[in-house]
Residue, then its C-alpha position, 0 to 999 in steps of 0.5 A: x515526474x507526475x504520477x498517475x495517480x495524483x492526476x486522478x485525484x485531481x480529477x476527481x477533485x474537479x468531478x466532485x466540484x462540477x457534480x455539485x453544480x450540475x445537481x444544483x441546476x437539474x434540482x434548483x434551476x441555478x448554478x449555485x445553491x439556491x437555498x439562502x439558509x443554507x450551508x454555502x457551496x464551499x462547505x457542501x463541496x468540502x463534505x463531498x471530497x471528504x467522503x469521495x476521495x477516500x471511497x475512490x481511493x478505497x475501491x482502487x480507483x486511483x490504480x489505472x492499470x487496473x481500468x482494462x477490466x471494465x467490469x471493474x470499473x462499472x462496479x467500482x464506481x457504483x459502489x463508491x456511489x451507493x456507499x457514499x450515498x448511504x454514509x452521507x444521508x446518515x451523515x446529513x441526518x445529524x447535520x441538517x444546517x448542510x442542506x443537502x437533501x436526498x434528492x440533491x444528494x442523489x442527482x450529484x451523485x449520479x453525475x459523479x459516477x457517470x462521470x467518473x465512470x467516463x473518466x476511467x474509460x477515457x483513461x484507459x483508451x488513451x493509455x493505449x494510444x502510441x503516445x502513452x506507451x511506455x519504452x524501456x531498455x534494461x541494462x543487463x542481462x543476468x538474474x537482477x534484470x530478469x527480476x527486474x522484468x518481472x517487476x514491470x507490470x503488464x502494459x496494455x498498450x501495443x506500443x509499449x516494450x521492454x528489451x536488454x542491452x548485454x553488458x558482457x559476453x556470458x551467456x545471458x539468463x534472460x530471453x534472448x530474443x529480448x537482446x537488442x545489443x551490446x552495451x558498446x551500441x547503446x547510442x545507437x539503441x537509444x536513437x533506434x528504440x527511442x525509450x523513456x527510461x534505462x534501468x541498469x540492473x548490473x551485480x557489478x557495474x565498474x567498468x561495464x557502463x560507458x558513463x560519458x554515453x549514458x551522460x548525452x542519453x540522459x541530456x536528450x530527456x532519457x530517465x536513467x536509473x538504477x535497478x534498486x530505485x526502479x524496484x523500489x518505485x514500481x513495488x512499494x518495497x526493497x531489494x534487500x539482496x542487492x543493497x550496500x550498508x552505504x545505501x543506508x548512510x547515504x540515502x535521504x531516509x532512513x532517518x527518524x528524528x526526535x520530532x519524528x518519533x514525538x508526534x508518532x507518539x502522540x497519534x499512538x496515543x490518540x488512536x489507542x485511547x479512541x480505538x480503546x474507549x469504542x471497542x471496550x463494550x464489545x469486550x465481554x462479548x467476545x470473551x463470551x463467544x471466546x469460552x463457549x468455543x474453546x476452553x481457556x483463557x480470553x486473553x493470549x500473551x506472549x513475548x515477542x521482540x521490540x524496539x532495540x530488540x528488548x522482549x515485551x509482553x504482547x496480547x491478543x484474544x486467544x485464536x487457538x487452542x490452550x496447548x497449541x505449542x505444548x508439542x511443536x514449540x515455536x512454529x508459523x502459523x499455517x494456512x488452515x491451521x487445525x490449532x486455530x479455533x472456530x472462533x478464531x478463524x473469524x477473529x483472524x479474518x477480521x483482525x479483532x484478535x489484534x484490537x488488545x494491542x491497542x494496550x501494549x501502544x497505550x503502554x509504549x510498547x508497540x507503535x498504532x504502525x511499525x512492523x510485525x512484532x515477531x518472536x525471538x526465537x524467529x528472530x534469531x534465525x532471521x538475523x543469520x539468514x536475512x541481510x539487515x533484518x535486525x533494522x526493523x527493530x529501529x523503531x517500534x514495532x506496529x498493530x498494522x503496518x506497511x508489510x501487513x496491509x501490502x503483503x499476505x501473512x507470513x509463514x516461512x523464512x521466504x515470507x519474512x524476507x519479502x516482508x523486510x522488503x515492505x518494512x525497511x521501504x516503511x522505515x526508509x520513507x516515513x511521513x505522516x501521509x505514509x502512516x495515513x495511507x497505511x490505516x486507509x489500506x487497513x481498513x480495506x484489508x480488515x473489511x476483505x479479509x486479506x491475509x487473515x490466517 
């Protein structure tokens, strides 16, 4: 199935082609660039996308359901506008053979945004109509297709609809008004409430489902699948408590192979040197507004738990102050944590505490992305309470990760298993597109302050 997203991007991709022309005629008069020493149209186009798609995308211009709200939209598409008009004339300045002047630049960018602007608001009409609306009919009714439900997120269209089939004669831990039959009626349903998908969310599925009946459904067009890979796709993350060690063996992921793990190496390499030669100037800076905060040392280290579970030494700017654990020993972070500094409130929010990480990944120790480094006395306790937490230490552990850019900061044994989630999903689905979506989403968290504690 396509996803909605991709066909935004395509979208966009063909807006940003189409902007440029207008431009060209409302400024030259021609449909093409009029210049003759100038860069050709395919370069002009390719700079464009280069700097739009990642701003849309940036500003959640790819997540439709959010298009309902049209301040929203209106402010969005402004701002990718106005930011990329900023970037691009600074851009420009330094590569003048482009020829894509500011009154160019600013008539190809207006028609963007209206167009972009009118591309989401088509998108949200149409996704009201009847034709869009989304019918599912979850199998089951005990705690696993409640939380399934819960997971579906809101639709705005009036056609759409979730219901529940019961599978056995317990009394069902779902609204009862959303049972529309019994399992033994599921053909009946299917002709009835006409869904585009089945979901079956059964803690023990042998003997409750009619395979021979949900064989026809699935040959009429229906989409049949399990209550894990629904989770699975619809949230980003796993549903740990319901999983099988058979999950892992048999699955196409969580799988990393020697090639895998090399050219993880080496983007580790590149952006800890780059990322090391940028910041390095600001050091002495920070370490000044450090010591006129709090008394103690610049740098904090501290051992925490790596790949295979072997301890290292991981350092970050000191946050707090020098005897925040003389008393409690090892505990979370809290919100508002009176231990953290003035200082370190700031360097929390921005994550410019975590930028000496970028020494433990040159060294080998951490990964530029991997999950959260946690300490082994939390380690310990996890691994008693929590199925399969020790898989996350499979692979290296991250600066920045999937469960940081995607989930708040953790400070609970509640909060490490939601965590887990997004860490085995990251585990199980690497590729390189993931690690880039994960540094766009982390620029996005940095800049919005988003789970800093």
């Amino acid at each position: 199935m396509i996803r909605p997203k991709f066909l935004l991007f395509c979208l966009d991709v063909c807006l940003v082609f189409l902007s440029l022309h207008v431009g060209n005629l409302v400024r030259f008069g021609a449909w093409t660039g009029a210049s003759a020493d100038g860069a050709p149209d395919i370069v002009r186009l390719l700079v464009l996308l280069l700097f739009l798609l990642p701003a849309s995308y940036f500003f959640e211009l790819y997540e439709w359901r959010k298009f309902f709200a049209k301040k929203f939209v209106v402010y969005r598409t402004l701002a990718v506008a106005l930011s990329i008009f900023v970037f691009l004339s600074a851009f420009l300045f330094m590569a003048p053979t482009l020829n894509l002047g500011r009154g160019l630049l600013f008539l190809v960018l207006l028609c963007f945004w209206l167009l972009q602007l009118a591309s989401r608001c088509l998108v949200c009409r149409f996704a009201s109509s009847s034709q869009f609306a989304s019918r599912t009919l979850i199998i089951g009714c005990g705690d696993l297709a409640q939380r399934i439900y819960d997971t579906i997120p809101d639709d705005h269209n009036v056609h759409s609809f979730v219901r529940f089939v019961s599978c056995t004669e317990s009394q069902p831990r779902v609204d009862k008004s959303l049972v529309v039959g019994p399992i033994s009626q599921i053909e009946d349903l299917v002709a009835n409430y006409k869904p585009q998908r089945l979901i079956t969310a059964l803690s023990e599925r042998r003997g409750n489902l009619p395979l021979r009946e949900f064989m026809h459904t699935k040959l009429r067009g229906v989409d049949i699948i399990d209550a894990t890979t629904f989770y699975e796709r619809a949230t980003g993350c796993l549903l740990v408590e319901h999983m099988q060690p058979s999950a892992f063996v048999y699955t196409d992921g969580f799988r990393m192979t020697p090639f895998m793990r090399s050219y993880k190496r080496l983007y580790d390499l590149l952006f800890s040197t780059i990322g090391l030669l940028l910041t390095l100037p600001f050091f002495p800076f920070v370490a000044l507004l450090i010591k006129l905060d709090s008394p103690g040392p610049v740098f904090f280290k501290q051992l925490r738990v790596g790949e295979g579970e072997i301890e290292f030494f991981v350092y970050k700017f000191r946050t707090m102050r020098q005897d925040a654990e003389a008393r409690t020993g090892a505990v979370w972070a809290e919100k508002d944590d009176p231990r953290v500094t003035r200082m370190g409130k700031f360097m929390r929010k921005t994550r410019i505490d975590e930028i000496p990480q970028l020494y433990n990944v040159l060294k080998g120790d951490m990964s530029f992305i991997g999950p959260r480094p946690e300490r082994m006395a939390f380690v310990d306790r996890l691994k008693e309470t929590i199925p399969f937490y020790s898989t996350r230490h499979f692979i290296k552990p991250g600066v920045t990760g999937w469960a940081q850019v995607c989930y708040p900061y953790g400070a609970s044994d509640e909060d490490a298993l939601e965590k887990l989630r997004y860490d085995l999903f990251y585990i199980k689905n690497y590729s390189i597109f993931l690690d880039f979506r994960i540094i766009v989403d982390t620029i996005r968290v940095v800049t919005s302050g988003f789970g800093g504690r």
